[in-house]
N, C-alpha and C positions, 0 to 999 in steps of 0.2 A: 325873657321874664315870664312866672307864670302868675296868672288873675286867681287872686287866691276869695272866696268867697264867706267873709266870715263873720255876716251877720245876714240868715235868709228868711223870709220871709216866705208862709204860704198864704192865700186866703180861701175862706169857704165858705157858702150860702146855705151850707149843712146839709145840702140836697147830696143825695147816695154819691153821683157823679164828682161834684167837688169836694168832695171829703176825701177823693182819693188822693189831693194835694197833698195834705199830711203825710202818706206813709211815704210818700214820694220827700216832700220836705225832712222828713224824721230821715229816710237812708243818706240825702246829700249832706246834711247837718252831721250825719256821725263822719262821712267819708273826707272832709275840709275840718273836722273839727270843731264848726262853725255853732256861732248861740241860732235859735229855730224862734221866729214871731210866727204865732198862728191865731191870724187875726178873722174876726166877722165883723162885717157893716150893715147894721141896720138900718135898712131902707123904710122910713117911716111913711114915706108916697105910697110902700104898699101894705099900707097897714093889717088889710084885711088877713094877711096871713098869720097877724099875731095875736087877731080877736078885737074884743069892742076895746078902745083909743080913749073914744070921746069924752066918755064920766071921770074918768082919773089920768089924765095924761100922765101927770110926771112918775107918777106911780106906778103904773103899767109901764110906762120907758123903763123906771127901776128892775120891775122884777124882768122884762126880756132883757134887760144885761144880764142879769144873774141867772137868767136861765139858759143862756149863750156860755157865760162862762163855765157852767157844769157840762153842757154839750161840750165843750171843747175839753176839760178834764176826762173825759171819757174815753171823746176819742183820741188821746195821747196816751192814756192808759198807763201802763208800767213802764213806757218805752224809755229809756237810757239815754235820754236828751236835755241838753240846756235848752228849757223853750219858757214862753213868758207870752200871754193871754193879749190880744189887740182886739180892745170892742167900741167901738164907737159909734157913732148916729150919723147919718148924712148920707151923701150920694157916695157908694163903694167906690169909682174912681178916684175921685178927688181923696176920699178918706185912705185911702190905697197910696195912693202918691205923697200926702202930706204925711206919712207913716214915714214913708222911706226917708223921705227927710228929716226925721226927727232921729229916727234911730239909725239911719245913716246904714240906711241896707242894702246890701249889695246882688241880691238876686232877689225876684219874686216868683210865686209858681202861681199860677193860676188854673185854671180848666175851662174850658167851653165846649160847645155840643156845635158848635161850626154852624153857625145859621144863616141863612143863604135867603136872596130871594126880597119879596112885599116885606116878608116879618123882618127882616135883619133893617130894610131903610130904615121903617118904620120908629121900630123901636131902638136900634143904635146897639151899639155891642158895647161893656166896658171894658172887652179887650182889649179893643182897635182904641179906645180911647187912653188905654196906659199902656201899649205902646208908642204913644207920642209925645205922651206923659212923665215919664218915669225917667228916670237919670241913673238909672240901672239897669241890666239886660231883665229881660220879662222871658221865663219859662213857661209856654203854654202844655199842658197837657187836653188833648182831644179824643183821642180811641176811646169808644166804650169798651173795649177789652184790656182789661187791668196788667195782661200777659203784654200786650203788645208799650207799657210802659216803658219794658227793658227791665222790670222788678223781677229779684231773686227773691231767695231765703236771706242772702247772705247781704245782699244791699242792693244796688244799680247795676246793672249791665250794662256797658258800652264800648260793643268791639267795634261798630263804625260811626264815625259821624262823618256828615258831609257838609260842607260849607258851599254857599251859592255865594260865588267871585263875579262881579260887576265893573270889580276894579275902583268901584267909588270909597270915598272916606268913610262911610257907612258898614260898605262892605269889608274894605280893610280893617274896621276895629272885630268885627265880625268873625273875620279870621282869625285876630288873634285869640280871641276868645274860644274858638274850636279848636286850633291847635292847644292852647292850654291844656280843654277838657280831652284833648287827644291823650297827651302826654298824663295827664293825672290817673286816664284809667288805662293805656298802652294801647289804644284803639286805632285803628287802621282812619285815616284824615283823608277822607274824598275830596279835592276841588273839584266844584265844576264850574263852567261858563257857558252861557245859553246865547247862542245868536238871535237873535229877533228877529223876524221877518219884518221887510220894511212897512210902514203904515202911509196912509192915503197923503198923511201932512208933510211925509219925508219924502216922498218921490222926488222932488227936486234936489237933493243931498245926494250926494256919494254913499252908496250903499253896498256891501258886500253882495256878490251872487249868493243863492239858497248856498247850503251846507255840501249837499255836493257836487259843487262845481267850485268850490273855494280853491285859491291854488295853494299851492301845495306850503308856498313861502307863507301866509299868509295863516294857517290851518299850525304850523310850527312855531310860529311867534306865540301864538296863543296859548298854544301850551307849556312855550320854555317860560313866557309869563306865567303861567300860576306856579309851576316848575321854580321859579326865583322867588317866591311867596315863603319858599320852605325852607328855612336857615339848616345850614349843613349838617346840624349835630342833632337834627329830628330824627335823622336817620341810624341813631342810634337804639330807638326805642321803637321807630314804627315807619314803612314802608309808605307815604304819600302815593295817591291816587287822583289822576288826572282825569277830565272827562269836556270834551267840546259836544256840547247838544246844540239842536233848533226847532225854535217853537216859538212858542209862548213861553216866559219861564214858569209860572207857577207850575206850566201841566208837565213840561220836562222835568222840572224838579221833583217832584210830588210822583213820574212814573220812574225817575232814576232810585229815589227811595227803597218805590215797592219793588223792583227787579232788583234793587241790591242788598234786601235786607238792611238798611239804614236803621239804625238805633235813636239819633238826635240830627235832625237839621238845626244848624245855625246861619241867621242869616241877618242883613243889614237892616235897617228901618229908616224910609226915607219920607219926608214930611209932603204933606199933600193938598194943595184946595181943598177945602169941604165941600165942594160940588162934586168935583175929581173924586175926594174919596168913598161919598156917600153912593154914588154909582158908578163907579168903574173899580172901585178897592185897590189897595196898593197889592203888590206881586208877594209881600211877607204876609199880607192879612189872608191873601188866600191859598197858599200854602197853606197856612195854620188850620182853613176852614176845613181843609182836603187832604192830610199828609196823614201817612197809616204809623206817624211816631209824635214822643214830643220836639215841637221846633222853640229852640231859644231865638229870639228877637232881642237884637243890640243898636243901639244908636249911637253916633259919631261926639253923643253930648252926654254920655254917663262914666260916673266919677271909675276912675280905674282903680282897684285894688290890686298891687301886685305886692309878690315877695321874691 
């Protein structure tokens, strides 16, 4: 069955970077069919960017919607799309996620600049926050190079995607969402699986030797496993690609990418302590912060559209 996407959602803070959502939203929206929300949220915490607040509140709230909603007419332009304006007040997560539920969306794009480090604790990302959020797959866009989107003349490019197999419920919804987008645009479907070097709290656990010293039985399960991932009639439209790394997964994944020309990672979303996530980051969030394409992020709890 394939996940068909047919009401998407982009959002934008109007900044050069996140407006590249839109054209990214506008070519998936013609390619599924699908109606286009091209929402902005007004963050009134930082008002300063929209001038003096204080003397007229509701009134200045009025005219930044309506001056949000001509930014947004603008940049939609002439484009040949069913799309429909999302403006509202509040914190963009949360206004982001009750969106989807309202109009029952099934894909969001967002963009981020990968922020790493004092600034990312500090301030919090509302990436990593919708994808925890959200009961839909979350499309991050990150390159500052609008080429390396996968954008044509003509719409999306996607001859490879690669999916990061964990073999969790996370991961397997995961897959199916890359094989879908394999099949919809005839793109070559990378599995990979990343062994993990063991860590100081597993030493007592049965652990695999390093990568190579694996035996040989052990190095072939692994691959006829992702190998059994692939129903027989994929093989009709596109050639499955296998791959056993070890590492770390983010840095495997993230160097399998760049050696492979990868077009789109998709990968599972696993829920995390907020200790846990605010300093160590889950292995999807930092992909996202470091991968030279867009990475779809999917969770084991988002509503499935299929046809």
């Amino acid at each position: 069955m394939r996940v068909q996407f047919n009401h998407v959602l982009c959002a934008t803070s109007f900044s050069d970077f996140s407006n590249r959502t839109i054209r990214y939203g506008v070519a998936l929206a013609r390619e599924f069919g699908a109606r286009l929300y091209v929402c902005h949220v007004i963050d009134l915490s930082s008002v300063a960017i929209y001038g003096e607040f204080q003397l007229d509140p509701v009134g200045q709230q009025n005219r930044i919607m309506e001056d949000a909603g001509e930014q947004l007419e603008a940049l939609i332009g002439d484009q040949q799309v069913q799309w429909e304006a999302l403006i509202s007040v509040g914190n963009p997560a949360d206004e982001i996620a009750r969106a989807v539920e309202e109009k029952s969306i099934d894909l969001v794009i967002t963009a981020t600049r990968g922020r790493t480090g004092l600034k990312r604790l500090v301030l919090g990302s509302v990436t990593e926050r919708l994808m925890r959020m959200l009961t839909c797959p979350l499309l991050v866009l990150r390159s500052p190079d609008p080429d390396l989107f996968g954008m044509t003349e003509a719409g999306i490019k996607l001859d490879k995607i690669l999916v990061g197999c964990d073999f969790s419920p996370d991961s397997s919804v995961a897959f199916e969402h890359g094989l879908s987008l394999a099949q919809e645009f005839e793109a070559e479907l990378h599995l990979a699986h990343v062994i993990e070097p063991p860590v100081q709290s597993d030493f007592v656990k049965q652990q695999p030797p390093p990568n190579e010293d694996l035996p040989e039985d052990y190095h072939s399960s692994l691959i006829q496993k992702l190998r059994d991932m692939v129903p027989e009639e994929a093989g009709n439209w596109c050639t499955p690609q296998t791959a056993l790394l070890q590492g770390h997964p983010y840095e495997e994944l993230v160097r399998y990418a760049q050696s492979n020309h990868i077009d789109m990672i998709v990968m599972g979303v696993r829920g995390h302590r907020l200790v846990k996530t605010l300093f160590l980051g889950s292995t999807t969030d930092r992909v996202i912060r470091r991968a030279p394409c867009p990475v779809l992020s999917v969770s084991s709890k988002v509503h499935k559209t299929r046809i």
